[in-house]
N, C-alpha and C positions, 0 to 999 in steps of 0.2 A: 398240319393242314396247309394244302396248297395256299399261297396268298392270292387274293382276288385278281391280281391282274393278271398273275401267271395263268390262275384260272380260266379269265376270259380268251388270252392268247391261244393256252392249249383248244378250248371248245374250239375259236375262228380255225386254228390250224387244221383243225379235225374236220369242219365241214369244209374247207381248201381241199383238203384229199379229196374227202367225198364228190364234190360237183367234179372237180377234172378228172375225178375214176369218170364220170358222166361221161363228161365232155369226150375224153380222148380211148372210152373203149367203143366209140363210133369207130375208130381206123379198123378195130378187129371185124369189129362187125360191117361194116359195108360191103367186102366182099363177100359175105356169106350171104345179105341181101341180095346182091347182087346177078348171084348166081341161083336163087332159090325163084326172082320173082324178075328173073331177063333182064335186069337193068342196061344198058348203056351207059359209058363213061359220064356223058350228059346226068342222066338221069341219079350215078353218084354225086356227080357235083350239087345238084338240086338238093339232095336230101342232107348234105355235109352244109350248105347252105341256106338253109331253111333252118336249121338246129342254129346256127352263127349267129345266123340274121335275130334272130329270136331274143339272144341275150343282148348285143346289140339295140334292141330296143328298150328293154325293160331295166338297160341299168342307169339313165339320168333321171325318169321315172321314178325308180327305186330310191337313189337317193333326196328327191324332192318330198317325194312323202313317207320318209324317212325324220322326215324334219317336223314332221304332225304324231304321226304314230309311233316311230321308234323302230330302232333295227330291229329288236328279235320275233315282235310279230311279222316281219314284211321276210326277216332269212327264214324262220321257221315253215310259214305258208311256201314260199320260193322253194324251199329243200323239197319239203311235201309235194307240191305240184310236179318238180321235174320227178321225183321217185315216180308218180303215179303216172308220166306219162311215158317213161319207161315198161313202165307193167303194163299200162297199154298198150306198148308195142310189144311185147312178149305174148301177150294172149288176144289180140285183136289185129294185127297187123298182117294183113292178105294182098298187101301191093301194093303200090307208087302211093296212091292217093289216101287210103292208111296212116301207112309210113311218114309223110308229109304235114299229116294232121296233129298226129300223136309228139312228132320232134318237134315240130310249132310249140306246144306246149311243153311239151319238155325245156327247149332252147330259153322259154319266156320266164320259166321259173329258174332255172338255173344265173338267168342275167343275174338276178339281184345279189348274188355271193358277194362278188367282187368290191362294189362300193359300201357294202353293209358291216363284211367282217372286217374289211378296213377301216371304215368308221369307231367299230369298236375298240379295235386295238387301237389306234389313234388315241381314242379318249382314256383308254385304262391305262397309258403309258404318257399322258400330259405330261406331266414331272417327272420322267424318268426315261432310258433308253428307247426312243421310241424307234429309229431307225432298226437299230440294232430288234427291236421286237418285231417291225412290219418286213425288217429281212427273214425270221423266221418263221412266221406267216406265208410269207412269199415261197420259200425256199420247202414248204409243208405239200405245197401245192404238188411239187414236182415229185412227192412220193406217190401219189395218186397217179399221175400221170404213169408210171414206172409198174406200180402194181396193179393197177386196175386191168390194163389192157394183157397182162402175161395170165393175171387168172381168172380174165375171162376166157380169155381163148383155150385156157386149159379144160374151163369148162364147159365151154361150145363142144371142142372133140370128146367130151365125156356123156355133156346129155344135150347137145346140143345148141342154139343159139337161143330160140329161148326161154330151154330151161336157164342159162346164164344170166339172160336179158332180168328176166324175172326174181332169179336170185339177188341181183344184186340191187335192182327196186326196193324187194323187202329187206335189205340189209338199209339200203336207203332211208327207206320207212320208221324202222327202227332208231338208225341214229334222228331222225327228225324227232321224234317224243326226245330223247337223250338230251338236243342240243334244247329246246326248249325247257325243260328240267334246269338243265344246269344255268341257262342264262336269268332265268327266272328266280332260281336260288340266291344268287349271285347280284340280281340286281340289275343287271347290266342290259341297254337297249330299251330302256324307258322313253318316252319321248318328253323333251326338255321344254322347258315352258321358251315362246319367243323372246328372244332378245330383241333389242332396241333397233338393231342392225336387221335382223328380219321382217322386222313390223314396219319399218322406212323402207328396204327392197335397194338395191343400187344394178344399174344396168354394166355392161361391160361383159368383158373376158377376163378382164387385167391384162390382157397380154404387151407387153414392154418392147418385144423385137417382133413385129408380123413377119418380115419374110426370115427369120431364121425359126422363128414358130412353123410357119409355113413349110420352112425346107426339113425341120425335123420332125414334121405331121408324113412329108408325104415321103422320109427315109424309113419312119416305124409302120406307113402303107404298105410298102414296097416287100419291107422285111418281112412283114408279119402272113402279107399276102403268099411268099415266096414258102414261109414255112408248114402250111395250112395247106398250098397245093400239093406242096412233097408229103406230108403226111398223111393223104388223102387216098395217094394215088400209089407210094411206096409200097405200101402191101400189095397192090395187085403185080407189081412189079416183082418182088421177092416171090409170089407165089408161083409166077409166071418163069422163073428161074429155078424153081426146084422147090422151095421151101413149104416146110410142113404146116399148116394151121398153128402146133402146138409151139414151133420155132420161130414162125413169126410172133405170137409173143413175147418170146423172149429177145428176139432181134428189136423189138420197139420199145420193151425196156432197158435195151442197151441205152438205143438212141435218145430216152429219153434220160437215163442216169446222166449222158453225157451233156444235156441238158440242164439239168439241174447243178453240173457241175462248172460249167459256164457262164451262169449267172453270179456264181461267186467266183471265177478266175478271174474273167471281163471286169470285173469291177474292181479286182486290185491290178489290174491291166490300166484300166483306164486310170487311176490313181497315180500312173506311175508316167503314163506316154503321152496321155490326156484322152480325153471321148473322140475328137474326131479321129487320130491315128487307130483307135481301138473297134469302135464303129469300120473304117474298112480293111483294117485286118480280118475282122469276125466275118465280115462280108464274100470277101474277097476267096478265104477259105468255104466260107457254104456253097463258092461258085463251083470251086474247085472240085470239093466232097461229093456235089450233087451230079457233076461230071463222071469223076468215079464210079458213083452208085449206077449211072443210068447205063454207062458203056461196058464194065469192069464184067466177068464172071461173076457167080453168086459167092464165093467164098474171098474176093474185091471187096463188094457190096457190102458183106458180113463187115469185113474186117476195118472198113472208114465209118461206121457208125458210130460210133464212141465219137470221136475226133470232128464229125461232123454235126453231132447233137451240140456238143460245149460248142459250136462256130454260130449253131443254127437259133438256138437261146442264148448266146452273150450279150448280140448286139442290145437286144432287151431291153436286158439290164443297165448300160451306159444308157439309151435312151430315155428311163423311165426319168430317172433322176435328172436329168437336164431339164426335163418342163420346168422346174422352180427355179432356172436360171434365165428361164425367158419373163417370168410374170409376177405380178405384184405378189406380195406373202398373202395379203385379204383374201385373193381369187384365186388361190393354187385348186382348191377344190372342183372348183368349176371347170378352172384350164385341164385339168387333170378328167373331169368327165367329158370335156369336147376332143381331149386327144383320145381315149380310149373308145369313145364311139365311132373314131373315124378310122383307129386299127381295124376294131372291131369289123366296121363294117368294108372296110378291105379282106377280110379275113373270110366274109360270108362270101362276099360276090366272087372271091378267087376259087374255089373249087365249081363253079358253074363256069364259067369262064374257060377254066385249065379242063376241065370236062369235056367240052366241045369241042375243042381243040383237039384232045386224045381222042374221040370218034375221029377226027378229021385226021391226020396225021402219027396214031401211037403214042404208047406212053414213054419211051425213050424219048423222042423228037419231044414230047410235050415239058420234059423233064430240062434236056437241054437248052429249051427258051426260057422256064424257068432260074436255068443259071445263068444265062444273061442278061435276063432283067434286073436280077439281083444287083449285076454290077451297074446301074441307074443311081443307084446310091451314093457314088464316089463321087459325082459332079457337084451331088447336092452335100454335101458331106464340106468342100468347100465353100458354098454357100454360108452353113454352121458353122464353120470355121471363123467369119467374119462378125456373126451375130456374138457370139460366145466369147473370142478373143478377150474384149475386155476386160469380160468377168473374170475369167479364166487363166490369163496372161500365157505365164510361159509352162505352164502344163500343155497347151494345144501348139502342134505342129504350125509352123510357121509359113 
């Protein structure tokens, strides 16, 4: 018998898949909206944003009344609502304002994954690897990312968008009864009676370094904004080069294998040169990569996606881990929910943004200011340098 916490981990890792199979077989499917129901570039960015914006909201929510009710009634409900508002877009979705209604909810249920499955495996690992377990949580995610979007799109061109849409709802659905079974079995996401510390309340962030907090709020902006336009807008771009429905699938499982493999390189990278040299290496390469992709032929394009995923997910990784060197250990939770609501919400507002833009000037041209914004990073990059140094010594560049 699996031991419990292994238990709890595998469930969290499993519903990680499932919400970013959610999340990111949006890329497949947006140009297939797009073309079915006239959208403009705008009009993708709105619904890539509206789905962002969504979880964005409902994950410091989530973990507040998380602290009354318990995680696995608030993931289970969260899993269910985004399944079901997937199957609403599969069987009720006839245009813009559809479309916009159904991601809303979709986007609103899926927020809660994030701070909930972490939650748990946090707890079920108190005493034991816990890094080492919330990297394989993390690292679970990226398989989702990977295969969600290759077989949906294998089976958009087989029955469609959405019979796909809809398949993978009920596949949804399903693991929804699954994970609540199993956490329920298990025990695990009960809600804990208040501590002492909750029934006194204390105001704050914890934050220790404001402007290096600051300058690595608005580098995980900047990055996250950057990676969220390019994969929004990349499929139109490869499709727009030659590529087949069925191959862009599998081009965005490159890019995101590369992905997931850069979350573990960057981080025995940064181990080795420190976070800031690592941060604009990662950086500096997604400028480059993204240059490639937008100018290069389509068999270019093919061939930097690997190399471009690991650049495009490293920085991440060295970022996520540095909030607990700006803030008190009491308040890492908190600091850690106000830094991800403010990627977060970078993340939503840049595909509306990068959208208009691409009505206005192409998705080349939109691509290449993308890479230059990118490099925005490297000024503030020194900034971190400063805050960080202490902690840090002589691992960070001088």
């Amino acid at each position: 018998m699996i031991p419990a916490a292994r238990a709890i981990l595998l469930t969290a890792a499993l519903t990680h898949v499932l919400h970013d199979g959610f999340s990111d077989a949006l890329y497949v499917l947006l140009p297939l909206w797009a073309t079915e129901f006239h959208l403009t570039l705008t009009g993708v960015g709105v619904l890539k944003t509206v789905y962002t914006a969504g979880m964005a909201l409902s994950q410091i929510p989530a973990g507040l009344l998380a602290e009354r009710w318990g995680e696995r009634r608030l993931l289970v409900a969260g899993t269910a609502v985004t399944a079901l508002g997937y199957l609403a877009v599969a069987m009720g979705a006839s245009g813009m304002l559809p479309l916009v209604a159904f991601l809303l909810v979709a986007g609103l249920g899926s927020g809660v994954q994030h701070p909930l499955a972490s939650s748990l495996v946090s707890r079920a690992y108190e005493t034991g690897p816990r890094r080492a377990a919330l990297g394989t949580y993390n690292f679970a995610g990226d398989l989702g990312k990977i295969a969600v979007p290759a077989a949906v799109a294998l089976a958009a061109s087989l029955v469609g968008w959405r019979g796909a849409s809809a398949g993978y709802a009920l596949l949804g659905l399903g693991a929804t009864v699954l994970i609540a079974l199993a956490l329920g079995r298990l025990g695990a996401g009960d809600a804990d009676a208040p501590t002492e510390e909750r029934r006194l309340g204390t105001g704050g962030w914890g934050i220790r370094d404001a402007r290096g907090f600051q300058a690595l709020s608005a580098i995980g902006m900047i990055d996250t904004a950057t990676r969220t336009a390019l994969l929004t807008f990349l499929p139109f771009l490869l499709l727009a080069k030659g590529l087949t429905l069925a191959g862009l699938g599998l081009a965005l499982a490159v890019l995101f294998a590369g992905g997931a493999a850069g979350k573990f390189v960057c981080g025995l990278v940064a181990e080795r040169v420190g976070i800031v040299r690592t941060v604009i290496l990662t950086e500096m390469a997604t400028a480059c990569g993204i240059v490639a992709v937008a100018l290069g032929p389509l068999t270019v394009a093919l061939g930097v996606l690997l190399p471009l995923g690991v650049a495009l997910n490293g920085t991440s990784s060295a970022l996520y881990a540095t909030v607990a060197d700006l803030v008190a250990p009491e308040r890492r939770a908190r600091a850690y929910g106000l830094y991800y609501t403010l990627i977060v919400g970078a993340s939503a507002v840049a595909p509306l943004v990068y959208g208009a833009l691409g009505d206005a000037v192409g998705i080349v041209t939109t691509l290449l200011v993308t890479s230059t914004v990118v490099l925005l990073t490297v000024p503030l990059c020194l900034v971190l340098r400063g805050a960080l140094a202490p902690a840090e010594g002589v691992r960070l560049p001088v």
